[in-house]
C-alpha positions as a LaTeX table, in Angstrom:
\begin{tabular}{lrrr}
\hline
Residue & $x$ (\AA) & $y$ (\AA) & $z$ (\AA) \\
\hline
Unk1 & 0.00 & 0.00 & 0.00 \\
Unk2 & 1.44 & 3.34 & $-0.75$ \\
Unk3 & 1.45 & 5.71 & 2.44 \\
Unk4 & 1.06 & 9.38 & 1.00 \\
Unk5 & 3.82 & 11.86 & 1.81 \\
Unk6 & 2.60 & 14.93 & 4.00 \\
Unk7 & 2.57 & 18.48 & 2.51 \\
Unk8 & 5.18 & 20.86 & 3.21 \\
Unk9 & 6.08 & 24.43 & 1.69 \\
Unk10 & 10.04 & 25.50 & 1.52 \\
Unk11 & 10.76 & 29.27 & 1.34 \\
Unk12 & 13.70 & 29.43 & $-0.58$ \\
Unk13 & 15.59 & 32.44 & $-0.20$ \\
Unk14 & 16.96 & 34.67 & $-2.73$ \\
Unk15 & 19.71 & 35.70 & $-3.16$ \\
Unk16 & 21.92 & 32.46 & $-0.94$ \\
Unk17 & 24.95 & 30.95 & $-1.53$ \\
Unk18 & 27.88 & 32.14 & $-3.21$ \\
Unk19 & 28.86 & 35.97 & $-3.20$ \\
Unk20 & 31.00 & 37.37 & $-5.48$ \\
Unk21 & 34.07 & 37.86 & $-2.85$ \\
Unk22 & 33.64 & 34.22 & $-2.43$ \\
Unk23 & 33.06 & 32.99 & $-5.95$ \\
Unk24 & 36.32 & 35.60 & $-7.00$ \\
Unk25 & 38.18 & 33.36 & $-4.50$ \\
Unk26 & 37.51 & 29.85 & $-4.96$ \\
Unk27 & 37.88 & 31.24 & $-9.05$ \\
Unk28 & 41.78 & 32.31 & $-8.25$ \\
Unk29 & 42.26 & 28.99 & $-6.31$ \\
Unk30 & 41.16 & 26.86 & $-9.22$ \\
Unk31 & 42.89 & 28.89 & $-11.83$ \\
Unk32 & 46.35 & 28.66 & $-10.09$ \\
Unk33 & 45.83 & 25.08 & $-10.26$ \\
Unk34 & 44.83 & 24.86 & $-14.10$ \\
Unk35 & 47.45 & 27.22 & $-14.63$ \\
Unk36 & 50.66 & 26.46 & $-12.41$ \\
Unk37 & 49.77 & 22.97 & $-11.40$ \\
Unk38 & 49.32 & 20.62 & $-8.13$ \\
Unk39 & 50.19 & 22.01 & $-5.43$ \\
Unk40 & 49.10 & 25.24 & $-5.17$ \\
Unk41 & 49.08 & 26.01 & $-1.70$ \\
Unk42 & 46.27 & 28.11 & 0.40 \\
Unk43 & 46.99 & 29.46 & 3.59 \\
Unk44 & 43.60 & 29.02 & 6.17 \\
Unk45 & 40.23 & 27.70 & 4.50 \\
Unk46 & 39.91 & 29.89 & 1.13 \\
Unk47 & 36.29 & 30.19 & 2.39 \\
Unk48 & 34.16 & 28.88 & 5.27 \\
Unk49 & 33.10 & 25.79 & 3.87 \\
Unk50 & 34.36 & 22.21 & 4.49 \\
Unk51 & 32.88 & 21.12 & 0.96 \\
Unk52 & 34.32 & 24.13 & $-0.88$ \\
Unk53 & 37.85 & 23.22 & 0.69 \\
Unk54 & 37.16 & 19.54 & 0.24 \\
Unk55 & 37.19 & 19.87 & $-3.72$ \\
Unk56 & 39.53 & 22.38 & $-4.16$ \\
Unk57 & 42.04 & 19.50 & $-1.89$ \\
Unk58 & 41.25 & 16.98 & $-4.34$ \\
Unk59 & 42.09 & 19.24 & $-7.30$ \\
Unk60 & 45.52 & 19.62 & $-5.67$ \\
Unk61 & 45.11 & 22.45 & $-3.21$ \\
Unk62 & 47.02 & 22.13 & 0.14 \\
Unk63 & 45.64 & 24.05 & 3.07 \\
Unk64 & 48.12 & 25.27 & 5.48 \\
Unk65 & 47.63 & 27.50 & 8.40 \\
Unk66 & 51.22 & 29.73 & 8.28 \\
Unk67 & 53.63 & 30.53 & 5.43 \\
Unk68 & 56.05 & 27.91 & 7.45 \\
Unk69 & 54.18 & 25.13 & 7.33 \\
Unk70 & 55.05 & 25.33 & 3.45 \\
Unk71 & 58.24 & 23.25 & 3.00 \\
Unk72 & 61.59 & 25.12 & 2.07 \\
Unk73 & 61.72 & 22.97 & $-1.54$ \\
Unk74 & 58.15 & 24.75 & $-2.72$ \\
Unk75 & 58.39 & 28.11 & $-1.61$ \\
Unk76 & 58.18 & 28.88 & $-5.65$ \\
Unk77 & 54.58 & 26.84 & $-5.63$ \\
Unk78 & 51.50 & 29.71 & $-5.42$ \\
Unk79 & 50.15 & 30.73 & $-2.54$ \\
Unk80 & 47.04 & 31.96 & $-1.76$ \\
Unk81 & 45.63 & 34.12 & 1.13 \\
Unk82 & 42.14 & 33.39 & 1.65 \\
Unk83 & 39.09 & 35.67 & 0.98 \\
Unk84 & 38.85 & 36.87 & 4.80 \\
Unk85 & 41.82 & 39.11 & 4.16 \\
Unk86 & 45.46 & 39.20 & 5.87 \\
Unk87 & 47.88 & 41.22 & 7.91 \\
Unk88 & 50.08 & 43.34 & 6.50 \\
Unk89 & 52.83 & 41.22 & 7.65 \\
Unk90 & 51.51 & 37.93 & 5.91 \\
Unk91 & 52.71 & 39.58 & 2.46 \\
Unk92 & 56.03 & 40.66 & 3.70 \\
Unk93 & 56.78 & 37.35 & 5.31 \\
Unk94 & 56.17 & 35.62 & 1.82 \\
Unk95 & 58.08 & 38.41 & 0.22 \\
Unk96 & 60.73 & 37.87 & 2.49 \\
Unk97 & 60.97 & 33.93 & 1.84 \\
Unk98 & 61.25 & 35.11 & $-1.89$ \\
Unk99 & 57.00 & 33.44 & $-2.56$ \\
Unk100 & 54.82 & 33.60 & $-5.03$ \\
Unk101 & 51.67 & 34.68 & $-3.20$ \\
Unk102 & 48.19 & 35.34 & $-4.97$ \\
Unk103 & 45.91 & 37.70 & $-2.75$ \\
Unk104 & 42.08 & 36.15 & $-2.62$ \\
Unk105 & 40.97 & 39.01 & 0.11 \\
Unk106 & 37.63 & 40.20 & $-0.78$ \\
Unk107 & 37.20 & 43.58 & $-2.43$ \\
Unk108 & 35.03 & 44.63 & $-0.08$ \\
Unk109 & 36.96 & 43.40 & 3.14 \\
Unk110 & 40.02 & 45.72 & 1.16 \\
Unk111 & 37.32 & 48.29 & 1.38 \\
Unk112 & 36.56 & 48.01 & 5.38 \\
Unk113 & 40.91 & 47.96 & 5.43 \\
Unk114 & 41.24 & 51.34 & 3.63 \\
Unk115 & 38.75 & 52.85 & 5.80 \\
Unk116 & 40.74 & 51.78 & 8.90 \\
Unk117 & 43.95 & 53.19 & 7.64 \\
Unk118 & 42.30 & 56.03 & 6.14 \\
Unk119 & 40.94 & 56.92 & 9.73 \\
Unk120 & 44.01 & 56.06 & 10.95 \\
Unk121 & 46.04 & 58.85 & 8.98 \\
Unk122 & 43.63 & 61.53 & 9.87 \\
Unk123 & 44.65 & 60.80 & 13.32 \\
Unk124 & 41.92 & 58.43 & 14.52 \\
Unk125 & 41.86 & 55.82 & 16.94 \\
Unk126 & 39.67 & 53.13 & 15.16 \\
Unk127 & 37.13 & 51.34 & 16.69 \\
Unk128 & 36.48 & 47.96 & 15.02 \\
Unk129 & 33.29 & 46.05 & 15.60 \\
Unk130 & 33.64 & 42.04 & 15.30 \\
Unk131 & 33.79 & 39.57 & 16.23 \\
Unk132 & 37.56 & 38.01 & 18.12 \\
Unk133 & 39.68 & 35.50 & 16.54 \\
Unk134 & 37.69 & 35.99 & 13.21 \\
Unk135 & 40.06 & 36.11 & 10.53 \\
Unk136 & 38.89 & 38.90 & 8.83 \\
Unk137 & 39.09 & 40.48 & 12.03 \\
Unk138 & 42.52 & 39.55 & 12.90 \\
Unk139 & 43.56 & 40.58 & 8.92 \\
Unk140 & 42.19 & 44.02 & 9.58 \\
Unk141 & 43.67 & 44.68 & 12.91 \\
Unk142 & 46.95 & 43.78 & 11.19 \\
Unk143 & 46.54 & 46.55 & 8.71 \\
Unk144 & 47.42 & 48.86 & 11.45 \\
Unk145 & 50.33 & 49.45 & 13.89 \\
Unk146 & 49.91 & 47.86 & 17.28 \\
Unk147 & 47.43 & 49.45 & 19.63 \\
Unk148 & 45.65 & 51.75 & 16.68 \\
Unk149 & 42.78 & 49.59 & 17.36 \\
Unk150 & 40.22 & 48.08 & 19.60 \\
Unk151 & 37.72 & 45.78 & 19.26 \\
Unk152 & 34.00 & 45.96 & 20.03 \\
Unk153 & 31.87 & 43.14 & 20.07 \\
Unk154 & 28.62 & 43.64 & 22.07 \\
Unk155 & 26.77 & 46.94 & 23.05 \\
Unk156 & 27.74 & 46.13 & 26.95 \\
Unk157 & 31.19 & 46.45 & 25.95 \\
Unk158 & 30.59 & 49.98 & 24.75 \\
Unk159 & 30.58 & 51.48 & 28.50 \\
Unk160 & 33.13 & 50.11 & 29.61 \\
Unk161 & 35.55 & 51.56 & 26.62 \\
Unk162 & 39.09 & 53.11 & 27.16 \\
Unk163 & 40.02 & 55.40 & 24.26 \\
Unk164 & 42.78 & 57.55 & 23.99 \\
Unk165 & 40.86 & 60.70 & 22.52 \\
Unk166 & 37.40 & 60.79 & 22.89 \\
Unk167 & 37.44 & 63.52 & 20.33 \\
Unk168 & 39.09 & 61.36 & 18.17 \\
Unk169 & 37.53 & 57.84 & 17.09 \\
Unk170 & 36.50 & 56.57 & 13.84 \\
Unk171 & 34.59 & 53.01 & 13.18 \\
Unk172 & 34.56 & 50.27 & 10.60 \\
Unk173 & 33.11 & 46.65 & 11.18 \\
Unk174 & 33.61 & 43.40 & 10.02 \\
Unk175 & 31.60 & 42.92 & 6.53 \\
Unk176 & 29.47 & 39.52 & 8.04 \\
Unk177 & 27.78 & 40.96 & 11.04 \\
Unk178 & 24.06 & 40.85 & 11.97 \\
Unk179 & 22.70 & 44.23 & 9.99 \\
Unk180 & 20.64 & 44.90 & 13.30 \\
Unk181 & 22.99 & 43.92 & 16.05 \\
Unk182 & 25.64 & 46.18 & 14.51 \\
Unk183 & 23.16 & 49.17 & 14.15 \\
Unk184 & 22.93 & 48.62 & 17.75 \\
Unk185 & 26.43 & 48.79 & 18.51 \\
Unk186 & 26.74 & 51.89 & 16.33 \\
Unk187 & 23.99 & 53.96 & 18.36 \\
Unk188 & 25.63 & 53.21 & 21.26 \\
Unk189 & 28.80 & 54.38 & 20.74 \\
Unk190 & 27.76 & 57.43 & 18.89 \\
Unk191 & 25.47 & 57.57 & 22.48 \\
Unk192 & 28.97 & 57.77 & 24.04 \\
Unk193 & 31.15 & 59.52 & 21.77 \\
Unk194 & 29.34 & 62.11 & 20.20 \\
Unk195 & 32.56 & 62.93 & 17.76 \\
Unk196 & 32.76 & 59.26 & 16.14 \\
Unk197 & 33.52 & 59.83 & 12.75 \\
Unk198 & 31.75 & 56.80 & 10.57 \\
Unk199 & 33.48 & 55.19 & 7.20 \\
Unk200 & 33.17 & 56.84 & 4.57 \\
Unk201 & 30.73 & 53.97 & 3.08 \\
Unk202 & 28.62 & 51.39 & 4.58 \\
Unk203 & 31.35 & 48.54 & 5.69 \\
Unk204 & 29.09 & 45.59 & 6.11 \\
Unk205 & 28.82 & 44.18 & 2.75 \\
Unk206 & 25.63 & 44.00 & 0.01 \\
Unk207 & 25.77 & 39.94 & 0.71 \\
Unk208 & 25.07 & 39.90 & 4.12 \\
Unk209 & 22.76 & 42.62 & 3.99 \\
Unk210 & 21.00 & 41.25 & 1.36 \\
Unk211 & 20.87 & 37.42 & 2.81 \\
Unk212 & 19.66 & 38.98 & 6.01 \\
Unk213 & 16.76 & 40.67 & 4.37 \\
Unk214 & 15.59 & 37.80 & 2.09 \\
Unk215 & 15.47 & 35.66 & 5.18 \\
Unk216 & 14.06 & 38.15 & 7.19 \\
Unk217 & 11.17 & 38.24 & 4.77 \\
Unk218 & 10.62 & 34.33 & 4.63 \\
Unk219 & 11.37 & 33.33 & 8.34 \\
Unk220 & 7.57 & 34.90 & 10.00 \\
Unk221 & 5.28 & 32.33 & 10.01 \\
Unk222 & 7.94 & 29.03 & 9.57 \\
Unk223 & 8.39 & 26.75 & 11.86 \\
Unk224 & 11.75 & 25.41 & 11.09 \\
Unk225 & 14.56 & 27.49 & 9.36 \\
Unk226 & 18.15 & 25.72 & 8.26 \\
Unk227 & 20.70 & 27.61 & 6.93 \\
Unk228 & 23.45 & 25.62 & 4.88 \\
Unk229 & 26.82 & 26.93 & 6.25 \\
Unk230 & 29.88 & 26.12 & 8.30 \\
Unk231 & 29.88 & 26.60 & 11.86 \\
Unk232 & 32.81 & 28.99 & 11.48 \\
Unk233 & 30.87 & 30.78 & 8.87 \\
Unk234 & 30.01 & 34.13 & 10.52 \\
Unk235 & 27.61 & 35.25 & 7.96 \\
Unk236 & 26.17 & 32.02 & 8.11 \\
Unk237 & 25.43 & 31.97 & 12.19 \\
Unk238 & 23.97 & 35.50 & 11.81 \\
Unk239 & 21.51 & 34.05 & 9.43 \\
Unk240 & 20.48 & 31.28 & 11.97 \\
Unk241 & 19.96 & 34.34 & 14.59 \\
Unk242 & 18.15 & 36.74 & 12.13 \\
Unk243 & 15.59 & 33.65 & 11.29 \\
Unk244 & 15.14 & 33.23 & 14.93 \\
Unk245 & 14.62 & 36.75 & 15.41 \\
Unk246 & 12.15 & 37.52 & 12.77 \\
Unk247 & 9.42 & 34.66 & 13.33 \\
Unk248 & 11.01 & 31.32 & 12.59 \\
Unk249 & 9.85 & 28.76 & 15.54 \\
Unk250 & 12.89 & 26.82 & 15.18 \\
Unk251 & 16.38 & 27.01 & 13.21 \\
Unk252 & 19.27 & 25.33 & 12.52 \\
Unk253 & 22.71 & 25.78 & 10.79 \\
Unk254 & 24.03 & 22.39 & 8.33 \\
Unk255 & 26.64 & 21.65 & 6.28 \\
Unk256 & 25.03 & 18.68 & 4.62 \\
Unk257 & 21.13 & 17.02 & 4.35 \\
Unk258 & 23.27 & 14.47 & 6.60 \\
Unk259 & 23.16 & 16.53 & 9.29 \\
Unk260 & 19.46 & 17.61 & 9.57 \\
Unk261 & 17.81 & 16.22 & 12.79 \\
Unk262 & 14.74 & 15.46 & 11.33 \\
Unk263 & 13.10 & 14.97 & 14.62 \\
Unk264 & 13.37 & 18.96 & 14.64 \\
Unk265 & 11.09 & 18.68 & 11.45 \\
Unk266 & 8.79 & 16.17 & 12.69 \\
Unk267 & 4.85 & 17.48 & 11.69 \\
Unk268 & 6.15 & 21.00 & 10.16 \\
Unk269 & 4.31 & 22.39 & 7.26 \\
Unk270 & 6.55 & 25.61 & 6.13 \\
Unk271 & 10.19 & 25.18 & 5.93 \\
Unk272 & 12.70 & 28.04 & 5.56 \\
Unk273 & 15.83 & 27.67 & 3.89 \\
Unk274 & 18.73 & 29.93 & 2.90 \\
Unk275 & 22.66 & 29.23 & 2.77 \\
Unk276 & 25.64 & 31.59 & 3.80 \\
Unk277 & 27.86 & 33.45 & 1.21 \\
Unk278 & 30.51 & 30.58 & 1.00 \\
Unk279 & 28.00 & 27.67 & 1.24 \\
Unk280 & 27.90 & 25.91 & $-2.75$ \\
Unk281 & 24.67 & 25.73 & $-4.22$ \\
Unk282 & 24.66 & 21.54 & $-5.21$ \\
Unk283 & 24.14 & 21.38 & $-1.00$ \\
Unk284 & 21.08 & 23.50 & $-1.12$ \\
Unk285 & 20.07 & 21.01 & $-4.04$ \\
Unk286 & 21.15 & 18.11 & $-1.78$ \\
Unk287 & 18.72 & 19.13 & 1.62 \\
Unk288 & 15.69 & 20.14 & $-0.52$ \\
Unk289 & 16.29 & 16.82 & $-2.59$ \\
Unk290 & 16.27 & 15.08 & 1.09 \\
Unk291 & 13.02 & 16.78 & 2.19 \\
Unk292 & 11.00 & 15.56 & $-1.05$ \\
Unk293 & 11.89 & 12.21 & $-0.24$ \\
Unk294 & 9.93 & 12.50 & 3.31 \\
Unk295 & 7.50 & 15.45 & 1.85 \\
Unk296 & 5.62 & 16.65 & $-1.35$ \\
Unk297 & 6.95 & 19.44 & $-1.39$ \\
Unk298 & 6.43 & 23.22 & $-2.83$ \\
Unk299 & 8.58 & 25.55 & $-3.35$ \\
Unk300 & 7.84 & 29.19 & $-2.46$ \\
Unk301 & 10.57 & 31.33 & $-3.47$ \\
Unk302 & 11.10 & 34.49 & $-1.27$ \\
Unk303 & 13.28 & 36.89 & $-3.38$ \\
Unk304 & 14.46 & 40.79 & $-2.40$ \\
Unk305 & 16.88 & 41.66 & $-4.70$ \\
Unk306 & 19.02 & 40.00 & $-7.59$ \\
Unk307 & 22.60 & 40.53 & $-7.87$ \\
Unk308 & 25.07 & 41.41 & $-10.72$ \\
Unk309 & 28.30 & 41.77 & $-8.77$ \\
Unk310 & 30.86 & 40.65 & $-10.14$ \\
Unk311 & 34.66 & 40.74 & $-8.87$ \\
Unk312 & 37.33 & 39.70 & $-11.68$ \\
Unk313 & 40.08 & 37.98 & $-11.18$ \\
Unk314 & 43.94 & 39.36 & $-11.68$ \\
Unk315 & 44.98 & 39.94 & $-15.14$ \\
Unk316 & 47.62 & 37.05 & $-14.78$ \\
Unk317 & 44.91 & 34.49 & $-14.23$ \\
Unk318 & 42.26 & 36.06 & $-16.52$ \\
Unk319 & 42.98 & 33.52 & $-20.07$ \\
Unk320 & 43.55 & 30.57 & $-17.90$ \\
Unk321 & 41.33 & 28.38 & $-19.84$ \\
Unk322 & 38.23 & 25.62 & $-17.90$ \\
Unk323 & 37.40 & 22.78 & $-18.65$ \\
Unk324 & 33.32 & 22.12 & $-18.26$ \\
Unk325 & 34.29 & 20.47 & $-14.89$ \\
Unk326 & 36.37 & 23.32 & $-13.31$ \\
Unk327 & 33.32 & 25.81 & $-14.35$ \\
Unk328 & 30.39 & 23.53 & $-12.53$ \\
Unk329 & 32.57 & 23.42 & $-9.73$ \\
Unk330 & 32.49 & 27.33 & $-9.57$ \\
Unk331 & 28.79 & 27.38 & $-9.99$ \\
Unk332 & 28.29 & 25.77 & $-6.90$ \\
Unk333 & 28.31 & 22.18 & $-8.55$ \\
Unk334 & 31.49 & 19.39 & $-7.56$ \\
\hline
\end{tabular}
């Protein structure tokens, strides 16, 4: 006898997935490869994503986490700094040891790093809100001498704040933070220091703003909400809070349909689902395909805005032919 599936609706979220600091990245990573040859070394995870990082290993990339865990004998190999961004000292170490190093930072995390040193010139002690031992965070502290900087994570922090010049301050802030959280950080330490001098251009960047406001829009009125992204994905754990915090009963951050606790889903109708900005699209394929094996399903797509960005490559790697392969790997695929 054939038992009928229950009903469910999914509100898929667009824009998810890939952004185009990540998809610029994972690009260069793959193109050194075509281009140089195994192994092209990258130092930290290129992006936040254990299956992005997975097939970029089997196509010969080697992860490492410092410039001296490369050995002596391939110092003329590429390598590549990842897309959170780096230290200024990162660059002159390689260029020290004489290596070939390819720079994957994000043009928009180059942005937030120009706007630190640009407050820093004008005499500024910067203020940068993030989160600790993020790499992006620890890249753009580096762009700065020792000291130029402090961190700010929460708004009870903001109180308890020793500057050197009240009159002096200027802000940037990590480009993956919760949209609202940060706005609250912001008010409070204008609230504090009425001479903060803001970047000259919003530092949080159009992905995570625009992830957060397509999930916004689909989380009221679901009862469970995943988000496909690594647990060290900041971008992606702000989507699992934003979800939460606009109407989603329940939500949960996975890297694969593997890890859905289906008990969790047990008698749901509406289903909410959106992915981080370094999480590949074949997973998002992978946990709805999982769902209309338990479900019939229908799709509801909840869409804010479509995006053109588009971040090229350096000139060096531009002609590097693909093979149809390499490009459905880019597009999300393996």
């Amino acid at each position: 006898m054939t038992v009928s599936k229950p009903f469910l609706t999914i509100r898929l979220c667009e824009p998810r997935g890939f952004c185009a600091g990540v998809d610029r990245a994972i690009q260069i990573v793959v193109l050194a490869l075509k281009k140089y040859g195994a192994p092209v070394y990258v130092r930290h995870e290129i992006v936040h994503n254990k299956f992005v990082v997975d097939g970029l290993r089997e196509r010969g990339a080697v992860f490492v986490r410092e410039l001296s865990d490369i050995p002596p004998e391939h110092k003329d190999r590429p390598v590549v700094f990842s897309a959170h961004g780096v230290a200024k000292s990162v660059p002159a170490a390689a260029e020290a040891r004489d290596m070939f190093y390819l720079d994957a930072t994000c043009p928009l995390v180059s942005k937030v790093h120009k706007q630190a040193m640009r407050h820093e010139r004008l005499g500024r002690h910067v203020l940068l809100i993030g989160h600790a031992d993020h790499p992006e965070v620890i890249g753009t502290m580096g762009q700065l001498p020792p000291g130029a900087v402090t961190l700010v994570e929460t708004v009870e922090q903001v109180a308890a704040l020793a500057v050197p010049d009240e009159a002096n301050l200027g802000y940037v802030t990590q480009t993956t933070l919760s949209v609202d959280d940060t706005a609250d950080i912001v008010a409070a330490l204008e609230g504090r220091f009425p001479a903060l001098t803001a970047p000259s251009s919003e530092s949080i960047c159009y992905a995570t703003t625009n992830r957060q406001e397509a999930v916004k829009m689909a989380a009221r009125g679901t009862e469970m909400f995943l988000i496909v992204g690594a647990p060290n994905s900041s971008n992606s754990r702000r989507l699992v809070e934003v979800a939460k915090r606009h109407g989603a009963k329940d939500a949960m951050l996975v890297q694969r349909a593997s890890e859905i606790d289906w008990r969790r889903v047990d008698g749901v109708e509406r289903v909410g689902i959106s992915a981080g900005a370094s999480a590949p699209e074949i997973v998002v394929e992978e946990i709805i395909d999982a769902f209309r094996e338990r479900f019939e399903v229908k799709l509801d797509i909840a869409l804010t805005v479509r995006e053109t960005e588009n971040f090229p490559v350096m000139r060096d790697l531009r002609d590097t032919e693909l093979t149809g392969a390499d490009m459905a790997f880019l597009n999300g695929g393996r």
